[in-house]
Each structure stands twice: as C-alpha cells, then as structure tokens.
N, C-alpha and C positions, 0 to 999 in steps of 0.2 A: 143914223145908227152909228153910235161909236165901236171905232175899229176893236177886235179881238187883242193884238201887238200892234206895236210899231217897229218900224225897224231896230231905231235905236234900244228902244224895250228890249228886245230876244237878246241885240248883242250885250247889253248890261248883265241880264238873265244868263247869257250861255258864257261869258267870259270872252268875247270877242271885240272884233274894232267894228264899228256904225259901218250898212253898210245900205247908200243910198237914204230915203225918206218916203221908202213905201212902208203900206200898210198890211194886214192880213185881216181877215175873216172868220179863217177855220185854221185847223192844224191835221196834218195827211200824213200817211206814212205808206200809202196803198198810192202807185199811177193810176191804177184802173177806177181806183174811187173818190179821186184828187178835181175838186171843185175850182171852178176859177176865185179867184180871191184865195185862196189857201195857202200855207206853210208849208211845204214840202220839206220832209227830214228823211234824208236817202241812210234808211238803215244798211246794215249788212246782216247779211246770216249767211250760215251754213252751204247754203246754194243758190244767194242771191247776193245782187250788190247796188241798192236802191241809188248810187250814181250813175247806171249807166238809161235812167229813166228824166235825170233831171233838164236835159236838154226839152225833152216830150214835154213837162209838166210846162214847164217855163214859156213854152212855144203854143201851150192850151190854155195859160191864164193865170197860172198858178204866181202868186204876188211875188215868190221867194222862196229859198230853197236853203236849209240848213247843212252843210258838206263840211268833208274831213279835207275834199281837194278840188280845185274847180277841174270840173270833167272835162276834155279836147273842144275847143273852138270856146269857152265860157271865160277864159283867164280876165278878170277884171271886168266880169261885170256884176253890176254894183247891186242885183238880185241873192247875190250871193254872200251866206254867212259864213264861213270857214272858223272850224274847231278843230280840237285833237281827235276828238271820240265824237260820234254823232249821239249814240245811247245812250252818253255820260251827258251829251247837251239836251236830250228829251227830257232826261232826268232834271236837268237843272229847271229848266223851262215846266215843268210840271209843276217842281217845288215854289218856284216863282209866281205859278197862277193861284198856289194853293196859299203862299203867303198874301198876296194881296186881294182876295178875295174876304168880303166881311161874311159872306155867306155862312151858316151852320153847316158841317158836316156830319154823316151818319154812315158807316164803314158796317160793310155786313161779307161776314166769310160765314163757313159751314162745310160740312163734306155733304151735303145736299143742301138744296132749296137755295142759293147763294143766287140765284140770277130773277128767281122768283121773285123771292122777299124785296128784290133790288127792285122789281118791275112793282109790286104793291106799293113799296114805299114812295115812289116817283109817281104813281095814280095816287097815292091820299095827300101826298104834299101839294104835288100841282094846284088841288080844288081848293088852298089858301095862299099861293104866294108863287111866287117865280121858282122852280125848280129844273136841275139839271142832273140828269142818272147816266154813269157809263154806258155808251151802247154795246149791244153784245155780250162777250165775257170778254174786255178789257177790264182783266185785271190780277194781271201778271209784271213782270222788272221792266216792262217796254209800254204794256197797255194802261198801268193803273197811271204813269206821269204824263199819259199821251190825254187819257180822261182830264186831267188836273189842267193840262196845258191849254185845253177846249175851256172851261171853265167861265163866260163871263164876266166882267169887272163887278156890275149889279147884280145880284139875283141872292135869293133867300136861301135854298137849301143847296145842296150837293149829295148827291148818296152814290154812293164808291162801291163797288164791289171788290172783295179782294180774296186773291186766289193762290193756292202753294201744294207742291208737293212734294217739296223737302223742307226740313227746319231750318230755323233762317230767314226765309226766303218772307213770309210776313212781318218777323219784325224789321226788315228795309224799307218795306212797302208803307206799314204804318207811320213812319217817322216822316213820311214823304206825304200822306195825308192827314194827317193830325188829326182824328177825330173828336167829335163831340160827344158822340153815341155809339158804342161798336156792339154790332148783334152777331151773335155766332148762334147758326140755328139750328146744330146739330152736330155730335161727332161718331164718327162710325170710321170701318175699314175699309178706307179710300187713300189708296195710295200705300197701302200697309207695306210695299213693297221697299219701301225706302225708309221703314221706320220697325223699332223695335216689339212696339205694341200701339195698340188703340189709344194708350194712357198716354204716348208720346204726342201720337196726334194732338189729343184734346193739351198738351202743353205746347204744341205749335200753333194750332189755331188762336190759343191766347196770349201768344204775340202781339194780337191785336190791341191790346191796352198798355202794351210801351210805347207807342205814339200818343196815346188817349190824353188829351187835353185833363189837365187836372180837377177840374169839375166834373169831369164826363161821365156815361153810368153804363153799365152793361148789360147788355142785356140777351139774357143766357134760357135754354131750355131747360126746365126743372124736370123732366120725364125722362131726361137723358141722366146714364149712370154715373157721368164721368160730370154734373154739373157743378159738387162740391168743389173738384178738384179745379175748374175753372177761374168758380167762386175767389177762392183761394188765391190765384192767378190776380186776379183783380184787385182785390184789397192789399195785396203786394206791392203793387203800384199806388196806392196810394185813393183807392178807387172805391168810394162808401153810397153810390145808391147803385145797387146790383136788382135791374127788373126781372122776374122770372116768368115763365109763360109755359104752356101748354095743360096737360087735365089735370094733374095734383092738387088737392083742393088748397085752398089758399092763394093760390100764386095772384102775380099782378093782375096778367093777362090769364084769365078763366076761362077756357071751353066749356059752357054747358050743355050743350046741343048742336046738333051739326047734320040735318039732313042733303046727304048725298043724292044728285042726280048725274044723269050723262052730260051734262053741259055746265055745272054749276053746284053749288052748295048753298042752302040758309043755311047762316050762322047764329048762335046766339050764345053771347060771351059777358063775362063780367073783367072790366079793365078800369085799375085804380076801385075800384067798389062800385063801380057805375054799371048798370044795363048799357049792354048795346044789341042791337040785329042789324044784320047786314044780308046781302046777296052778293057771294061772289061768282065772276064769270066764268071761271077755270074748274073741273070738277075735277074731283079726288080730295082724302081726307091731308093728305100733305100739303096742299094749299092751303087748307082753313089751320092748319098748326103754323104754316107761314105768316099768314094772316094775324096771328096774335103777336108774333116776333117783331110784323110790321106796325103793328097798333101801339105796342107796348114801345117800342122805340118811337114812333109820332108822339105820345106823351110824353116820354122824355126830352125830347124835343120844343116841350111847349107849344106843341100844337094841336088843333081842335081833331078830339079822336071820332066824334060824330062824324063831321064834315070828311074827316078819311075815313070811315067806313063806308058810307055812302056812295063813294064814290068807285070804290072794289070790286062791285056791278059790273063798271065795263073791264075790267081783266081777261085776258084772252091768253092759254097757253101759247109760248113763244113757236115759231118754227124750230124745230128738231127736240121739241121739248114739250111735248103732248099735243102739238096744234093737229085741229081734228078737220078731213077733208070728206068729204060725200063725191064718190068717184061716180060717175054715171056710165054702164059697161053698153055696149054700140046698139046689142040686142034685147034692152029693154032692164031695167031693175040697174041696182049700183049695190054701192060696198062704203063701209066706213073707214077711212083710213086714219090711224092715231100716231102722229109723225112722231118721238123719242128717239129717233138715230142719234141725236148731238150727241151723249155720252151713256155710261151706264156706268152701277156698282150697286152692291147687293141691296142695301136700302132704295137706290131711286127704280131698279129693278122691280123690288115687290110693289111700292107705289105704281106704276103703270100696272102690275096685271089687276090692282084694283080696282084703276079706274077702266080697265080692260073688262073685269066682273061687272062693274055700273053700267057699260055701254050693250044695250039691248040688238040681238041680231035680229034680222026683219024675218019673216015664218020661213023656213029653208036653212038659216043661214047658221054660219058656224064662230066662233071666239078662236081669231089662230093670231098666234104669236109669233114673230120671226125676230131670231135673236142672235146677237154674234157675241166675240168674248167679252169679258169684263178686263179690260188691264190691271198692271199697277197690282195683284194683287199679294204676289213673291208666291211663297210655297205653302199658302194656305186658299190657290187658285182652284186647285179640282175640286178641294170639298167646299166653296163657297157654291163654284156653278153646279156641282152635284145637288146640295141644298134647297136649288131654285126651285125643285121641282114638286116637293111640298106645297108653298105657295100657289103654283100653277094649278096643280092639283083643288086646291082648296076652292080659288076663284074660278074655277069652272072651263077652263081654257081647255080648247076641245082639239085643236092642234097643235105643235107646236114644230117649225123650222129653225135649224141649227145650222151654223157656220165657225169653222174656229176649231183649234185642237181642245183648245177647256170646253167648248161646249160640249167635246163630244163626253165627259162625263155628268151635264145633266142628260141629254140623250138617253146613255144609259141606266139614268137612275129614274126614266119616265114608262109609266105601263105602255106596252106595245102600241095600243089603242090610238094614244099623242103621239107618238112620233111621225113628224111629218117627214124629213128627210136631215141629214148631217152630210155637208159638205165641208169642203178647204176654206173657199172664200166667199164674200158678200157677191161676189161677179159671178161664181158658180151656183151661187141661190136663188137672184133676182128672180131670173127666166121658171125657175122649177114653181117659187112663189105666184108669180102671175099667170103659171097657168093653171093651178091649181085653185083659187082664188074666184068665187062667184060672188052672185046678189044674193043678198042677204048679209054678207061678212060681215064682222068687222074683225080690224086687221089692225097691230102692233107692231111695231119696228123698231128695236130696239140693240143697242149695243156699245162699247164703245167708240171710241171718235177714232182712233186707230184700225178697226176693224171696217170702217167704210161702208156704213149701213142705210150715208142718206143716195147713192143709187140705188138703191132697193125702193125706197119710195120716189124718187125719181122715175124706175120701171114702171110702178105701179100707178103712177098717177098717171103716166102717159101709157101705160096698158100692152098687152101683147098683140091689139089688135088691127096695128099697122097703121092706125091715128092717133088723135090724143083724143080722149073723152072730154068733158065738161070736169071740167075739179074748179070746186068753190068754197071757202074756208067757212065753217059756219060759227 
C-alpha cells in the first residue's frame, strides 16, 4: 500500500525542513481518534491546545506530528514537523493533496441537504470508480483542507462538502478545492443572523464557482427563488453548462414521481431526457430533491447515472440526521426514534415533521416532536419558530416538547391540545420526555447543535427504566 505523505512531502507542502524518513497513513487532528500510522496536526482553539496531546499520540503510534513548537521532553525528535501556524500548515497540506491529486472533484454546499447530497454522491460514485467523500461535516477553514489532506494519490472522485456562515468564508474554501462540479442544493434563512437578506446568502453560497475549474458546471435548484440570481453568479465566472434540477418542467434532473414511505422513497425522474427509477433508502421528500442534485452532478461528471442510481438503495439517514431507531421499552412494545438532534433551521425543520407525517404509530401510539431552538436566526427568530407550528399542525404531530427561550414562541402559537411541556434546557426535557413517551410512539428530536438535543436521544434510547433497552438502527 503506498504511503498517504512522506515525511519530506508534508515538510515541502508545509514550508518546513525534512524531518526524519517516516511515512503516514492518515492525517488526525482529534488524540481520541488518532490511528497508529497517522499525522498528528496539534491545532489550537479557543480552549484547547492540541500540543499538550502530542507526547500521547507519538507514544500510541501515531508516525509524526505537525507543531508550531516541540512540546517538553520532544526537542529533536525527528517525528516532528515544526511551522509558524499549524492551521496555516493544514491549510497548506490540504491544498497540496488537492494539487496533486488527478482525481475529479465535486464540491456541494446548501443551507440544507449539504451532507446528504455528499453521502448520495459518494454511494453513486463509489459503484464505478475509487471514490473518497469528507467524513462528517468536515467542511469548514480547518475541516474542508483536513478532507483534502486525507485524499489519496490514486482514486477517481473526491466529493467535498463545503460549509459557511459568514460571506467569505466559501470563497477561501473553493480556491483550496478547486472544483469540477459545484452543487448548491438550496438556499433559504440559515444563518440570516449574519447576513443582510436571503439574497445575500444565495450570493455567498455562490462563492462556490470562484474556485470552479473553468470547464466546470453548476449545478443549481431551479424551484429555488433565488436560482436566477445564482445562475447569474456562475456565468460571471466564466461558467456555460449550468444543470438545473428539481419539479419545474424542463429542468435537467426531472422529478416525476416520487412515492414516499417510512423508510425510503421510489423515484422516478428524467435526467439529461433519459428515464430513470430508482429506490432510495432514506425517506422524506428532501432526499429524492437531493437525489437529483446528486444525479445531475454524476452526469456532469461523466459518469454512468444508471449505475448511480442504483445504487441509492442502500442510503441510510446519517446519525443526528433522521437515522431511525426501534427502542424496545422493558415491559413489552417499543417506540420509534427519529435521531435530527445534529442541527435544525426552518426548512430542515419542516422536512423532518414530514418524514415525522410518513412514520406510522403502532395502534395506541402518538407522532411527538421534541424540539429545541433554531440559532443563527438574528431578529427574525420568534416569528420563524412561531411559524413551525402550521406545519406541525398540518402533518399531524399529536405532541409537541419545547426547550429554548424562541421555542417558547412556537409553544404559544400551538393549540392547547400539543403542547407537551416548554422548558429552559435539553437537560430539563430529556427526563419530562422519557417519561412521557410509550409503545406505539414515534418520536423526533430535533434542534440546533447548540441547543444539545443528541442527550435527549441518548435519554431515550437508554430509557428511564434503569437499563438500556435493545436499540437497533433499522
């Protein structure tokens, strides 16, 4: 297996002197998840100082360790890269992997579905060629050169995810992934908090085609309002095949039909003028709209959209991002659990209580929601979460739990009936939630990543009843 770096590599890459004639593997920025053969890059932040772990790494396996200074008892040894800036040398070493790499890339932001479409796109590529997808949501000033610097020397695709919430902040990001193909699958008020209007966002997100390779094409939602204005964005740079995707007739990627179940959707689309059907594994209608953003970028790509549709099947929402659990309660029956604690904002919000409508309680059981704030939203927060409660209303949701000072204006704008409880925090709900909570449920958990919603399904899957039940991801 040829090595990931060599030593001398990274020091060329990062601007430093050779140091020793080891190799790496991987590249780390976590001790706790720092594999032997690894790169160790001791960041700093705010209220850490990733040198005071590289003695540990080094002493567990790890090949070498990228520092600003060798930490007490290390001075000369020869595991060690010494830089000015360690983020400024991730940085470099990203751009390094992404220069030498022949690989296609395909760069996908959105103020939703940005981690979905990335998971689609890495299932239809994979079923023709070597492919590699950021893990997680690496793809931020630290996560998208960390993905780049993992990268492989051999392999065919790369698909990036790239994420911002100030302006800016994606045009650094692109320039440092260079795309081939950049999908933006949506823009909405995410993050409104930091920006003047919606129309701002949708001129941030198309940031992304200032890095964009000069061939490259875009490929943009045509159901979104702001998709001229994108358009527009794109051919400014220089940028003449713009794919368009979702229900407007015409577009690239066509939805024609789309039956929704509790676990999954048939699809049936027309992309490029071609039939397709497909089975995706994820249910809700926001996946099969991902689904064509991901199709329509595989064709741009030049590669087989059959062979990636096909393959969509096995797609499984992510943990904290709809993954769906069967709780089994001590005294016989269970409950469904529908993990979305990872984040929340009004669009991915109504998306769950859909897929929340689609999921069938068993005869007893009740559709309860448990939800905490939305961030980021500035001072158009009360009447977004006031708003939610429409949708709830509509989809059927027979409960609904609140945490958070903004929830407490959907609360009040829910008929008596839902209101399950409003509390301060996700730590003062959990307990009210689990013991409220029978067979039959199914249950939603929902909120921002700030507001700390995945102890709530942490409660719940290990239950108030002094064990952990049987939880199995289905």
């Amino acid at each position: 297996m040829t090595a990931l770096w060599t030593a001398a590599e990274i020091a060329l890459a990062v601007g430093s002197v050779p140091a020793g004639t080891w190799t790496v593997d991987g590249v780390s920025i976590d001790s706790r998840t720092m594999k032997p053969g690894d790169l160790f890059v001791a960041l700093k932040g705010p209220s850490f100082d990733g040198h005071a772990f590289v003695a540990d790494v080094l002493a567990r396996g790890a090949a070498g360790a990228l520092v600003d200074h060798a930490p007490e008892g290390l001075a000369g040894d020869p595991r060690l890269v010494v830089v000015g800036d360690t983020l400024d040398a991730l940085t470099a070493l990203g751009r390094a992997g992404r220069d030498r790499t022949r690989a296609t890339v395909v760069a996908v932001t959105g103020s939703v579905g940005k981690t979905g479409t990335k998971e689609l796109l890495r299932l239809g590529l994979e079923a023709q060629g070597s492919t590699i997808a950021s893990a997680a949501s690496l793809n931020n000033h630290w996560g998208l050169p960390l993905s780049l610097a993992r990268v492989p020397r051999d392999i065919d695709w790369v698909v990036q995810e790239v994420g911002m919430n100030h302006a800016g902040e994606i045009a650094a990001l692109t320039r440092i992934a260079r795309p081939h193909v950049g999908v933006i699958t949506t823009v909405g008020p995410v993050h409104i908090e930091f920006f003047p209007s919606v129309e701002a966002i949708a001129d941030a997100k198309s940031e992304l085609f200032l890095g964009m390779m000069a061939d490259g094409a875009a490929v943009l939602n045509r159901d979104n309002p702001h998709f001229e204005r994108m358009a527009g964005h794109a051919r400014d740079r220089g940028i003449t095949r713009i794919l368009d995707f979702g229900t407007t007739p015409g577009v690239f990627a066509h939805l024609e039909d789309a039956e929704l179940g509790e676990t999954g959707s048939a699809v049936r689309a027309t992309v490029d003028g071609r039939p397709v059907a497909y089975r995706l594994g994820a249910p809700g209608r926001h996946w099969v709209l991902n689904s064509l953003a991901a199709l329509a970028a595989i064709s741009a790509l030049g590669a087989d959209v059959e062979r990636a549709a096909a393959a969509l099947a096995s797609v499984s929402a992510p943990v904290g991002r709809g993954a769906r659990h069967e709780i089994a309660l001590p005294g016989g029956g269970g409950f469904t659990l529908l993990d979305e604690s990872y984040n929340a904002n009004p669009a991915s919000m109504r998306a769950a209580f859909s897929v929340l409508a689609a999921t069938r309680p068993a005869p007893g059981g009740r559709r309860i929601a448990v939800l905490g704030d939305m961030r980021e939203l500035g001072e158009t927060g009360p009447r977004l979460h006031a708003a939610l409660a429409d949708p709830l209303i509509a989809a059927g949701i027979d409960i609904v739990f609140c945490c958070g000072s903004l929830m407490a204006h959907l609360h009040a704008s829910l008929p008596t009936a839902m209101r399950g409880a409003l509390v301060a925090t996700s730590d003062d709900l959990a307990p009210i939630v689990a013991d409220a909570v029978r067979a039959g449920d199914v249950v939603t958990v929902k909120g921002s990543l700030g507001t700390r919603m995945a102890p709530i399904v942490k409660r719940l899957s290990g239950g108030p009843w002094g064990g952990r039940p049987q939880a199995a991801a289905s």
